[in-house]
Biopython code that builds the backbone (N, CA, C, O; Angstrom):
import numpy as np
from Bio.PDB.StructureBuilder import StructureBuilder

atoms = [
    (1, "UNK", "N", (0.853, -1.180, 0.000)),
    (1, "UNK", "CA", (0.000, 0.000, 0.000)),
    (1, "UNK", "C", (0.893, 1.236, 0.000)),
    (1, "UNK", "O", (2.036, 1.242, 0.457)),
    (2, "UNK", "N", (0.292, 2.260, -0.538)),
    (2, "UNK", "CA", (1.340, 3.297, -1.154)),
    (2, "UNK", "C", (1.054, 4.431, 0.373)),
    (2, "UNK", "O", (-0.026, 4.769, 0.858)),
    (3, "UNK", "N", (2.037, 4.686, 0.684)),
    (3, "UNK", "CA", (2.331, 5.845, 1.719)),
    (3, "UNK", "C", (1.278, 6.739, 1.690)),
    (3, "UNK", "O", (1.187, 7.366, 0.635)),
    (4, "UNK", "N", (0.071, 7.094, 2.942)),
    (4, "UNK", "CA", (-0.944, 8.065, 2.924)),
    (4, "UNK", "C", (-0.216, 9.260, 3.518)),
    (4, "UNK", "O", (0.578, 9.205, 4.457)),
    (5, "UNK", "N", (-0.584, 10.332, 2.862)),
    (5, "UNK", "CA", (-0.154, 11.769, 3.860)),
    (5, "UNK", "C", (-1.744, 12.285, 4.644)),
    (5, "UNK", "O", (-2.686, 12.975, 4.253)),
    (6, "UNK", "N", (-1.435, 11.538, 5.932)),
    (6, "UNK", "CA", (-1.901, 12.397, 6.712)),
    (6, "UNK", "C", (-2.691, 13.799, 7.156)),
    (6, "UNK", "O", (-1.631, 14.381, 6.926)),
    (7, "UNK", "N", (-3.341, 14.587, 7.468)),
    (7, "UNK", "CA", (-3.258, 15.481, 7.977)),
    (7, "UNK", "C", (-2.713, 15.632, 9.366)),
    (7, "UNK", "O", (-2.443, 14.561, 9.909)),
    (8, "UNK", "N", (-2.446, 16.938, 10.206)),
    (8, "UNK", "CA", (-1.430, 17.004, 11.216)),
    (8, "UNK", "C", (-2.479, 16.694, 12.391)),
    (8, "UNK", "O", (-2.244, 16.217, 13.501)),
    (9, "UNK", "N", (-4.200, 17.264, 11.609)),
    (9, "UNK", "CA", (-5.018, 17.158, 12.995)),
    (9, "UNK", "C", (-5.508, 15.417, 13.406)),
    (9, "UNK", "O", (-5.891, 14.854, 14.431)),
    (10, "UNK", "N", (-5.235, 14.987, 11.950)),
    (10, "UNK", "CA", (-5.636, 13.436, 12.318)),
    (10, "UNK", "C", (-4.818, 12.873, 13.093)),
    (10, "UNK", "O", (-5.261, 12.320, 14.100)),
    (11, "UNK", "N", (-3.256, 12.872, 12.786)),
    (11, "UNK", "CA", (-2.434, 12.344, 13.178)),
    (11, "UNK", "C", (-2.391, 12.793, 15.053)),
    (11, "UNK", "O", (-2.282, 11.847, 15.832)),
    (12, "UNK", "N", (-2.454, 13.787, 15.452)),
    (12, "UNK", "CA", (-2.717, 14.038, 16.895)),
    (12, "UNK", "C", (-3.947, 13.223, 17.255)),
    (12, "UNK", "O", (-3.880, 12.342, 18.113)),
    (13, "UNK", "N", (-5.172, 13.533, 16.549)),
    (13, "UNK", "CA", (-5.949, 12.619, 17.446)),
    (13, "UNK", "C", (-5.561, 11.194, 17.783)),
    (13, "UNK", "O", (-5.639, 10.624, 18.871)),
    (14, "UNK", "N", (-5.167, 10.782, 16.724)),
    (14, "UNK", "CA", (-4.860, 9.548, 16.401)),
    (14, "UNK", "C", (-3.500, 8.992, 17.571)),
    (14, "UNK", "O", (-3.142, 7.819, 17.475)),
    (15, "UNK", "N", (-2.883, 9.821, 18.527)),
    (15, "UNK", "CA", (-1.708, 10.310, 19.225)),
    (15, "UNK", "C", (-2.738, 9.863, 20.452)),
    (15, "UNK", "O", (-2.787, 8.785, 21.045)),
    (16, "UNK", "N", (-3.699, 11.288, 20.664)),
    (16, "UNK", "CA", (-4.396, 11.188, 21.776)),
    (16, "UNK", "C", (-5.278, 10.034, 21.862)),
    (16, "UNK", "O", (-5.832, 10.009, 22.960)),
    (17, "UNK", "N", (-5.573, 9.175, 21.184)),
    (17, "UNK", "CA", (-6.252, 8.063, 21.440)),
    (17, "UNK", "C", (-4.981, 6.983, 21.662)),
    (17, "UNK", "O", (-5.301, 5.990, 22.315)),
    (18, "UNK", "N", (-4.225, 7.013, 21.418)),
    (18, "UNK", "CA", (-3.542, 5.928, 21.519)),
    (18, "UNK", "C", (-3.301, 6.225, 22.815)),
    (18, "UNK", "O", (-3.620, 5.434, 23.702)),
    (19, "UNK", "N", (-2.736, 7.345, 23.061)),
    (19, "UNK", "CA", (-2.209, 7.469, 24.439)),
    (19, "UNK", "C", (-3.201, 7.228, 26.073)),
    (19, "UNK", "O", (-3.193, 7.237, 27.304)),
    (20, "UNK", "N", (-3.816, 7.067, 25.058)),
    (20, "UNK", "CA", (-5.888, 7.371, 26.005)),
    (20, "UNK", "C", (-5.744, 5.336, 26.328)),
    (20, "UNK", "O", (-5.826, 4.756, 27.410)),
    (21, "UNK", "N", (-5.544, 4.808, 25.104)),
    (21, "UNK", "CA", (-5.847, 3.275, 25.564)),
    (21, "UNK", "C", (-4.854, 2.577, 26.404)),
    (21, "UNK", "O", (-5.032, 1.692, 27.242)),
    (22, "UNK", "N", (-3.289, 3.415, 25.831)),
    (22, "UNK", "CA", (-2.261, 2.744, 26.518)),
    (22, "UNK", "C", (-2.677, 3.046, 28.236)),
    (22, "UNK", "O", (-2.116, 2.326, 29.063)),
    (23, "UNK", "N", (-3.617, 4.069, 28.710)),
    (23, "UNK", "CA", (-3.528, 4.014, 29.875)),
    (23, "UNK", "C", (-4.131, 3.379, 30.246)),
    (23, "UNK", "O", (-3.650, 2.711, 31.161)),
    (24, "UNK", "N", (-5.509, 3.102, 29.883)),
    (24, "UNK", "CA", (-6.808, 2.992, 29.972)),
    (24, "UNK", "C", (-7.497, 3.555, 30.265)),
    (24, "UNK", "O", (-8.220, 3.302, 31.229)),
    (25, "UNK", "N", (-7.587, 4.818, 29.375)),
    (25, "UNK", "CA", (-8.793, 5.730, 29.581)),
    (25, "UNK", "C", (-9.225, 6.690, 28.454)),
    (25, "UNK", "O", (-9.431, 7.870, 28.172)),
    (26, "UNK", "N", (-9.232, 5.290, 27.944)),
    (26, "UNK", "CA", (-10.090, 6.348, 26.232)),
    (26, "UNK", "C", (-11.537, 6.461, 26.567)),
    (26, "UNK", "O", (-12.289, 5.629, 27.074)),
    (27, "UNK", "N", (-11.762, 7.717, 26.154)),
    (27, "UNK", "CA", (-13.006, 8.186, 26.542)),
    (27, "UNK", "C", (-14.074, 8.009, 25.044)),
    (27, "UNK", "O", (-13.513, 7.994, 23.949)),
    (28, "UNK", "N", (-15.296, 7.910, 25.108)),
    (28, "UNK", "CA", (-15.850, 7.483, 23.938)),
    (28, "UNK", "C", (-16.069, 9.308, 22.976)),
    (28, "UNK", "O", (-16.521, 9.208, 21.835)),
    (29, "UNK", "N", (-15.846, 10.329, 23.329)),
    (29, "UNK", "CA", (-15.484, 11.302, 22.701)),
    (29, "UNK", "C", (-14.196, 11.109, 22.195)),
    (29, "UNK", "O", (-14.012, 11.214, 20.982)),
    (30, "UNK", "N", (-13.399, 10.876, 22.858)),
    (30, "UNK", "CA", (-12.200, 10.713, 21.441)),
    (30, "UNK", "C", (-11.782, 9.585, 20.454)),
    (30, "UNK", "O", (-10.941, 9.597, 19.556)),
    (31, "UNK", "N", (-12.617, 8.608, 20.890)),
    (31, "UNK", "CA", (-12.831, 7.232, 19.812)),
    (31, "UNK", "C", (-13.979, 8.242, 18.689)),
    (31, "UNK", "O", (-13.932, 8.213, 17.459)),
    (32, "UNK", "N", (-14.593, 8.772, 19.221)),
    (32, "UNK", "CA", (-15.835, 9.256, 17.539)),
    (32, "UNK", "C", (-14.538, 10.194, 17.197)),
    (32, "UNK", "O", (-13.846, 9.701, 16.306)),
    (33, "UNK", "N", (-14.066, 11.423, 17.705)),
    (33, "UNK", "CA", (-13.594, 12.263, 17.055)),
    (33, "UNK", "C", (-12.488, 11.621, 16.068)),
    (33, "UNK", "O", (-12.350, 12.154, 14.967)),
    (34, "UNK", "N", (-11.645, 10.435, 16.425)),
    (34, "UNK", "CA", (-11.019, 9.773, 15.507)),
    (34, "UNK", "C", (-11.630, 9.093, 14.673)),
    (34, "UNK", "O", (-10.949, 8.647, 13.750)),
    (35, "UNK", "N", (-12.675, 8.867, 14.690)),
    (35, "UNK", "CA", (-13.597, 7.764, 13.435)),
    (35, "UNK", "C", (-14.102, 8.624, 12.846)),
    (35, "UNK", "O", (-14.218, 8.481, 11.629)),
    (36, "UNK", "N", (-14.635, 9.947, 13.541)),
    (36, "UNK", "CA", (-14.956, 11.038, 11.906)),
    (36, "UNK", "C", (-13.759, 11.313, 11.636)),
    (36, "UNK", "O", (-13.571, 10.977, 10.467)),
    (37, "UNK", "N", (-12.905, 11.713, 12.048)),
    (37, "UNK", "CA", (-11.805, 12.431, 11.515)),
    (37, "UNK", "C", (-11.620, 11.209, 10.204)),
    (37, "UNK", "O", (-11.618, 11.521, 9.013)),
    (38, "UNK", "N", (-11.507, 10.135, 10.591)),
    (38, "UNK", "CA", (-10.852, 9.087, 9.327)),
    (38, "UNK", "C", (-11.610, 9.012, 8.123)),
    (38, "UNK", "O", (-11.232, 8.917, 6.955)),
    (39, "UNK", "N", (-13.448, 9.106, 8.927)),
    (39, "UNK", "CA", (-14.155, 8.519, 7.872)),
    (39, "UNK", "C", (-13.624, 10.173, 7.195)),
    (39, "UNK", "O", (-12.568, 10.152, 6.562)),
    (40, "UNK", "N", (-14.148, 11.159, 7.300)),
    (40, "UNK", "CA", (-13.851, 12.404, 6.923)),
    (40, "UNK", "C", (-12.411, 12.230, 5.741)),
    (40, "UNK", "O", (-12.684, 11.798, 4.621)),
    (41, "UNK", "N", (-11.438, 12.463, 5.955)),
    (41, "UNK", "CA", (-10.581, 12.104, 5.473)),
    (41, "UNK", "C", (-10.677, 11.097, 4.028)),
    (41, "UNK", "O", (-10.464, 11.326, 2.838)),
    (42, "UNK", "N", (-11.130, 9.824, 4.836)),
    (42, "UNK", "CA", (-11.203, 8.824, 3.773)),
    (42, "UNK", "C", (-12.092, 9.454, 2.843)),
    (42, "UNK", "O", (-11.518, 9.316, 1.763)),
    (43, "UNK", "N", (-13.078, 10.016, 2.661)),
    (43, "UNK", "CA", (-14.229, 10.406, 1.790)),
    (43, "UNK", "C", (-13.336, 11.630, 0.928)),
    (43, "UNK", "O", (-13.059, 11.520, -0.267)),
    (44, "UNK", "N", (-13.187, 12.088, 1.261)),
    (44, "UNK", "CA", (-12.218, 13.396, 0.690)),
    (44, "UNK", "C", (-11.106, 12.906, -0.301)),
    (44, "UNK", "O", (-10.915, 13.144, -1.494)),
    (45, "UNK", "N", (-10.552, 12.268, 0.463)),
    (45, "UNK", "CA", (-9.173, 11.583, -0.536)),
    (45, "UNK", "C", (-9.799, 10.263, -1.091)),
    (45, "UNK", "O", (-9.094, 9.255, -1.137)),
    (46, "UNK", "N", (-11.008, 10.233, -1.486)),
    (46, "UNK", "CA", (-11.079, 8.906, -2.115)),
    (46, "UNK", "C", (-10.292, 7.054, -1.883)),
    (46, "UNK", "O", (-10.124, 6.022, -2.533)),
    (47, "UNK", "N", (-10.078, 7.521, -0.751)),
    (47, "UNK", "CA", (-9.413, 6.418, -0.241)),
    (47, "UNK", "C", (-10.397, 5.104, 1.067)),
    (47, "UNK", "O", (-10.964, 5.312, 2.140)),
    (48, "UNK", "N", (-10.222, 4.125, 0.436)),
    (48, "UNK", "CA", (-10.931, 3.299, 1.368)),
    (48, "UNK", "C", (-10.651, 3.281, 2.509)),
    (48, "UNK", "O", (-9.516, 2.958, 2.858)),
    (49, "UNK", "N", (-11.791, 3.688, 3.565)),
    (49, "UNK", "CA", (-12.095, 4.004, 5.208)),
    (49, "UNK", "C", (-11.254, 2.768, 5.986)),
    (49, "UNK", "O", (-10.736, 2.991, 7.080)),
    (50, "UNK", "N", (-11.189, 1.876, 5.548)),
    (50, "UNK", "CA", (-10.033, 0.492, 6.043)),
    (50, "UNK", "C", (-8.668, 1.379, 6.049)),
    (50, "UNK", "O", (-7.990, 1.804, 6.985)),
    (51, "UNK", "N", (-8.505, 1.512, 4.375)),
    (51, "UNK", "CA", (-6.816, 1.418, 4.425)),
    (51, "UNK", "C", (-6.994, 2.561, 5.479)),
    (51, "UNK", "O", (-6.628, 2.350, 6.635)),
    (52, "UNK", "N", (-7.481, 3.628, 5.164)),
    (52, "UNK", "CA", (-7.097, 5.088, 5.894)),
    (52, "UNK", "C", (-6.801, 4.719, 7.613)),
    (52, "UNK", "O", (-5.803, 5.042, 8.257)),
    (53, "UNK", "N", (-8.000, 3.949, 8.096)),
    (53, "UNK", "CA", (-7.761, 3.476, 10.141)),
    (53, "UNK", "C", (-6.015, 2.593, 9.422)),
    (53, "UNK", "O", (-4.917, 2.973, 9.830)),
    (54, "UNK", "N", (-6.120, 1.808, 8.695)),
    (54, "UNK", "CA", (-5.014, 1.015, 9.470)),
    (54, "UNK", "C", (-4.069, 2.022, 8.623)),
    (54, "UNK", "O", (-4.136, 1.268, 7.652)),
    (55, "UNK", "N", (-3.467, 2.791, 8.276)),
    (55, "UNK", "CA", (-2.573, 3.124, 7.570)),
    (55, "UNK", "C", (-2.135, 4.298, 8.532)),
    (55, "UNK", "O", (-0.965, 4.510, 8.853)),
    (56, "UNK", "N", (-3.368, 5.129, 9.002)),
    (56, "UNK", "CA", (-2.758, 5.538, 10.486)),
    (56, "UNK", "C", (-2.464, 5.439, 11.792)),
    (56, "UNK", "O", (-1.949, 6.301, 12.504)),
    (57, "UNK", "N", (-2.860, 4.204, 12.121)),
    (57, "UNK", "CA", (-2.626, 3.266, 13.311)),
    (57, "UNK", "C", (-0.955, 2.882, 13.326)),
    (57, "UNK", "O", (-0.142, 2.994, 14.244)),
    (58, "UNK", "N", (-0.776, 2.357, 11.857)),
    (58, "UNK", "CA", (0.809, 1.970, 11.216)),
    (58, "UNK", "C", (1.583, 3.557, 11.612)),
    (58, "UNK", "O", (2.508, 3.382, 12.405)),
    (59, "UNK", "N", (1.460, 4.475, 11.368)),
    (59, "UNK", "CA", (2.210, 5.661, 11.093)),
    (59, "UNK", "C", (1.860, 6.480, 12.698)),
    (59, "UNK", "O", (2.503, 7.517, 12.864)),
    (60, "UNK", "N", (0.952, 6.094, 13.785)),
    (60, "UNK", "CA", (1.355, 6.366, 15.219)),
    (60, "UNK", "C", (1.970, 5.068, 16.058)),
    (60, "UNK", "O", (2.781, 5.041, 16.985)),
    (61, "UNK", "N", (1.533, 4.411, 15.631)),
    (61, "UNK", "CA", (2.128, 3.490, 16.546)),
    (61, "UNK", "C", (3.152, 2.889, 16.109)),
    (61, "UNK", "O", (4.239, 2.880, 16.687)),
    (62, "UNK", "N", (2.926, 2.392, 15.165)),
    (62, "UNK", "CA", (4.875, 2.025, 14.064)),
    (62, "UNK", "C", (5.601, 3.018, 13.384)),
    (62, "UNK", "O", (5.596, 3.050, 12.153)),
    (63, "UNK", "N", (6.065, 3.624, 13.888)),
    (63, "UNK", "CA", (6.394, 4.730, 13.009)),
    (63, "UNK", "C", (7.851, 4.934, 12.471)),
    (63, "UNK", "O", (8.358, 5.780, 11.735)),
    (64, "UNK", "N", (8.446, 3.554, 13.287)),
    (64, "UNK", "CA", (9.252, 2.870, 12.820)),
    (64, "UNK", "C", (9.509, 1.962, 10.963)),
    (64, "UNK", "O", (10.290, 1.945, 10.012)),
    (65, "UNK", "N", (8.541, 1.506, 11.326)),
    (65, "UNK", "CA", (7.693, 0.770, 10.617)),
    (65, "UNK", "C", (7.658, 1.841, 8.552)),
    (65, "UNK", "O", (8.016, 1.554, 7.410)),
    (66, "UNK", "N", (7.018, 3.006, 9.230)),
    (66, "UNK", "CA", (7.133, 3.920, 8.408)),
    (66, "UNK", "C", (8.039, 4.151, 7.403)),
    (66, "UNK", "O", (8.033, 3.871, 6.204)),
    (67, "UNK", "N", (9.086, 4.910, 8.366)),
    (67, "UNK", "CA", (9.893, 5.337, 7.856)),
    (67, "UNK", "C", (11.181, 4.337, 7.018)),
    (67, "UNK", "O", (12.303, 4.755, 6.734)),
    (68, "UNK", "N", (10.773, 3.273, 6.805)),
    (68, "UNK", "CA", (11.554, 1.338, 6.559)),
    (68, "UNK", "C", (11.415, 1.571, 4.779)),
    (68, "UNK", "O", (11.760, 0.674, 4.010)),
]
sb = StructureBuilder()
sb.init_structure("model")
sb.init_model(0)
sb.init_chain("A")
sb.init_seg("    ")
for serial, (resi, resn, name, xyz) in enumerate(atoms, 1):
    if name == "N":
        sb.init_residue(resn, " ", resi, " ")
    sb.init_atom(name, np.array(xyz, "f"), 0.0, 1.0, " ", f" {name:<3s}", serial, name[0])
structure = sb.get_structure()
């Protein structure tokens, strides 16, 4: 799958939720604000709502992974 560019506001939410589960305390306001943000996104860039969640899940949490 070919490298998505992001926006900077997705990629933070996408930050603050992760950081929300690693504690345990994702709140169900910032699980929607990341699922519109994606579906949002995905609709815009014509890109399927799948690749878009896992392609930024890959690029906060592997970001290792990424840059390979």
């Amino acid at each position: 799958m070919a490298t998505i560019e992001f926006p900077d506001a997705l990629i933070e939410l996408e930050r603050s939720a992760w950081a929300e589960i690693q504690q345990g305390t994702l709140t169900l306001n910032t699980a929607r604000a990341v699922q519109e943000g994606i579906g949002a996104f995905a609709e815009q860039a014509g890109i399927p709502r799948y690749d878009v969640e896992m392609g930024l899940k890959r690029a906060v949490r592997h970001p290792a992974a990424e840059a390979a």
